[in-house]
N, C-alpha and C positions, 0 to 999 in steps of 0.2 A: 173649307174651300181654299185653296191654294191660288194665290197671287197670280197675275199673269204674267210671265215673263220666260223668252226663250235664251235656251242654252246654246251660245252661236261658237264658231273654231276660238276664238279670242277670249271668251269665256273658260272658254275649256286649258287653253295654253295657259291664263292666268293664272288657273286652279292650279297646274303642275307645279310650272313657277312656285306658288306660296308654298305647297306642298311639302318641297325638293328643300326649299331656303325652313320652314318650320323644321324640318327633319335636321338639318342642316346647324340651329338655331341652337337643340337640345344636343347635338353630340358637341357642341363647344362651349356644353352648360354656360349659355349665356342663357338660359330664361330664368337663372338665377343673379340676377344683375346684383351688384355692392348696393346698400342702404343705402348709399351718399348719391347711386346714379340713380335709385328707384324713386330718391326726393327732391333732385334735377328734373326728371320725366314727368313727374308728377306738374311740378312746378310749370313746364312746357305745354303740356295737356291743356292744364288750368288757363293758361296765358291765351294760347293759339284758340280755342274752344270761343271762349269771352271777345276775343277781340274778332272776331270773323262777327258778333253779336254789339260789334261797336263799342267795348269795352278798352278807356285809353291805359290800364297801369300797366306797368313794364313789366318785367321777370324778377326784376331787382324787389319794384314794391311786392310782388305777390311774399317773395322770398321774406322778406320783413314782414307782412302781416302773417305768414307760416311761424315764423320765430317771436312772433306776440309784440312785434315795435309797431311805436306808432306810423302811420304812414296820409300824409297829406294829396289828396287827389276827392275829385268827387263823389260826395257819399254814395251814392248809386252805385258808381263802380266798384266802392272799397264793399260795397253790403255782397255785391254781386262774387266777387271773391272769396268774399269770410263763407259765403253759403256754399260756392262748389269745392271748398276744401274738407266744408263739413261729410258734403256727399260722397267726394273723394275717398275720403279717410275711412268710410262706412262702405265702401264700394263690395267688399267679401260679403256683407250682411243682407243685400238685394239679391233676391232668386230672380233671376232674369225671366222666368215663364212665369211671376206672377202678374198679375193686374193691379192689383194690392200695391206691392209694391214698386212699382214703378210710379203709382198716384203718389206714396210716402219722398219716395224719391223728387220728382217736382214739388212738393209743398217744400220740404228742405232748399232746394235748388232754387224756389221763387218765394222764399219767405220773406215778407215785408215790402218787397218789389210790386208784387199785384196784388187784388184784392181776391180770396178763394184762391190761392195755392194748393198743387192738390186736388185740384175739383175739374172737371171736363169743362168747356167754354157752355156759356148757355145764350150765345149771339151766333149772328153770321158773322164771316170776316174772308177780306180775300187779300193777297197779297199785290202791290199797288207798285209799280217802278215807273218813276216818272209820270205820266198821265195812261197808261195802261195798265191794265190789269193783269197780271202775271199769274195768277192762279187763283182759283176761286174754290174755295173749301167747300165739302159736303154741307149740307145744312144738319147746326148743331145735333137737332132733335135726333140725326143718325149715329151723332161720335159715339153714345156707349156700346153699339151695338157693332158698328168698324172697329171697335178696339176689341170687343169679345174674340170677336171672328179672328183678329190678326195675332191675339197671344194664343187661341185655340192651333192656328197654324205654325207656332212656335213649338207646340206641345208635339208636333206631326216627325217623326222618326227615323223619315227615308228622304229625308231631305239634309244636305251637305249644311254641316255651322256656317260653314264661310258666306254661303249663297244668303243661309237665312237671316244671318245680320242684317247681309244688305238690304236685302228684299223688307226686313222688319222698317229698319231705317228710311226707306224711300216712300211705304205705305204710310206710315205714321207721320212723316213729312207732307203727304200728301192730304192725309183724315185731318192733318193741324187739329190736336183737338183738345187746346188749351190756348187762349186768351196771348199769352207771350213763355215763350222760354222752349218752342218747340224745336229751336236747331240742334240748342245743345243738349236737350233730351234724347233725340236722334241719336245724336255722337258718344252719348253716356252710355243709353240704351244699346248700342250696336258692340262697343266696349264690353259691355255685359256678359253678352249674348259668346261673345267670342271668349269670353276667358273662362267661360263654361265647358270648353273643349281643353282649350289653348294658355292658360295660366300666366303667361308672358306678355297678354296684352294689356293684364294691370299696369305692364313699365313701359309699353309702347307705344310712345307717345304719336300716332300716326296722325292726330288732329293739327300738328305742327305742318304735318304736308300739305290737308287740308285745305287750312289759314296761307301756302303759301299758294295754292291753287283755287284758289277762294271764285276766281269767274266759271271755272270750267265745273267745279263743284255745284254751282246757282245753273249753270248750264247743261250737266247733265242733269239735274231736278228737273226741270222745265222740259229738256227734250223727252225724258221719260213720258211726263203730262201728257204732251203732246200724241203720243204715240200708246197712253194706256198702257203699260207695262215698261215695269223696272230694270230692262234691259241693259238700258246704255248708264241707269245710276249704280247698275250692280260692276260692270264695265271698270269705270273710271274709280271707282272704293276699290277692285281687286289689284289696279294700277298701283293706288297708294299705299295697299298694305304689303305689295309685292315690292315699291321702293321703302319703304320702312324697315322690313326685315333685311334687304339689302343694306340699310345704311347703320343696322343693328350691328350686323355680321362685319362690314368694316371697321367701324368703330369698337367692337369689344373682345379685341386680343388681350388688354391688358387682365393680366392677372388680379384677383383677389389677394389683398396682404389679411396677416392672422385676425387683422381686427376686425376687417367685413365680414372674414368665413365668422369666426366666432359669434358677429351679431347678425348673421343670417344664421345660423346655428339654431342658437338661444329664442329665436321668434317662434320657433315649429317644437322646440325641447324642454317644457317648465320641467320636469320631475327628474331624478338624477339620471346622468349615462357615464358610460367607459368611453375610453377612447374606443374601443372600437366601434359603438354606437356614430359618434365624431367624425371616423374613416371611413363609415359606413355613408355617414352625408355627403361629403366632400371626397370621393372613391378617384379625383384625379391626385390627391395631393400623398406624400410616402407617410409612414407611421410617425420616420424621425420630424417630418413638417407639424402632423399632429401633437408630438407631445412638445412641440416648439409653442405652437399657437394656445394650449391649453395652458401652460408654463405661463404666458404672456397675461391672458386669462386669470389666471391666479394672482399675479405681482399688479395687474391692474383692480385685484378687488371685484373682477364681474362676476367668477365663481367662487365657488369652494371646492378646497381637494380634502376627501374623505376617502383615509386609510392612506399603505404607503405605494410606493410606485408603480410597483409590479400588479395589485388588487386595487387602485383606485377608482374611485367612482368621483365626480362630480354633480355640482347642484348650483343653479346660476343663482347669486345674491339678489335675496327683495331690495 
């Protein structure tokens, strides 16, 4: 059974919008971002995600606990990091339409943090601001059977990725159907969902806009509540991914130098290739750019060149 929620003109212009800017995205191969900007985004994701969840480390410590340094802050929070980079780093590995998987995913995500990681809640719980009560969950005894129903309608065909993230996102925000860690399950999960179409929203860090819209985000959750359908939270999500791709497409004129194409190369090619395999990846750059970056390639030790110039084949170094 499919969520309730209508498809109003603003809905529809957003979809364009994203559309027009994805289209837009891949003819200026930026959904192939440098290693150095996909481990900045990452790093942003990680940062903005946690701290919308009242997590105090900065970008700086995340960056140091990425690079294995020590880093001084409260244990809670350093635990809460070391576990969404594990999840991070694994993010290819989760089939967004499983159930399975998304339970593995939270145990990882709340390891050590709560007790049953992993496991649906088995209490009531409601969410409490100030002396009101802002939302009051299904009662537990219903969560496994709200989550059945809600990845069942993931599996559903004729419905748009974009729409279904949201809508995944705002239900399952709504079923809360775990103890603690359900926003940023939301935000991972929705992440997912999208780069099952979309492959570019592993580096797109749009939970930065989120964190910086953090009332109007708790605000459309709640008006949604309010009105039974995920309308106005699917509204304000196609907002932020329609300014994220906007702020992608400003920001990423700069070219690729030999060393990024090369280690965005080498991630997708373990067994040997020619350059033309090479120009065949990287199809904006000339032949003479290619045997530059491979050349480069070779004097740094990443590959090896097997045979001579005109017949060579290469093979990236264990």
């Amino acid at each position: 059974m499919k969520p309730p929620y209508d498809i109003t003109p603003k809905i529809l212009q957003l979809l364009t919008l994203v559309s027009e800017l994805l289209g837009e995205v891949n003819a200026n191969y930026l959904s192939k971002p440098s290693p150095q900007l996909r481990k900045q985004n990452k790093i942003k994701t990680i940062h903005s995600s946690l701290q919308i969840e009242g997590n105090t480390l900065t970008e700086e410590q995340i960056t140091a606990i990425i690079e294995n340094k020590r880093v001084l802050g409260p244990k809670k929070d350093v635990l809460e990091v070391v576990n969404a980079i594990k999840v991070y780093d694994l993010l290819q590995d989760f089939d967004a339409s499983s159930e399975k998987s998304f339970l593995k995913a939270h145990q990882l995500l709340m390891n050590d943090l709560i007790e049953k990681s992993g496991k649906y809640r088995t209490k009531g719980v409601g969410i409490v601001k100030g002396k009101k009560v802002e939302h009051l969950a299904p009662p537990f005894e219903n969560v496994p059977f709200l989550m059945k129903d809600l990845f069942q309608y993931l599996k559903m065909k004729d419905e748009l990725t974009l729409i279904k993230s949201c809508v995944f996102h705002y239900e399952m925000e709504f079923i809360h159907p775990f103890i603690d860690g359900n926003g940023r399950m939301g935000r991972l999960w929705q992440t997912l969902i999208l780069m099952n179409e979309f492959p570019l929203f592993e580096f797109l860090p749009f939970e930065t806009l989120i964190a910086k819209n953090q009332k109007e985000y708790y605000r459309s959750l709640s008006a949604s509540d309010k009105e039974g359908s995920s309308t106005k939270f699917i509204t304000f999500m196609l907002k932020i991914i329609d300014e994220s791709l906007s702020l992608l497409l400003e920001n990423g004129t700069r070219k690729l130098n030999e060393s990024e194409r090369l280690e965005l190369f080498l991630e997708h090619h373990t067994n040997s290739f020619t350059r033309k395999d090479y120009l065949k990846h990287h199809s904006d750059i000339s032949s003479a750019t290619a045997s530059r970056d491979l050349k480069y390639g070779v004097a740094q030790k990443l590959i090896l060149m097997i045979g001579d110039k005109k017949t060579a084949t290469y093979k990236k170094k264990k």
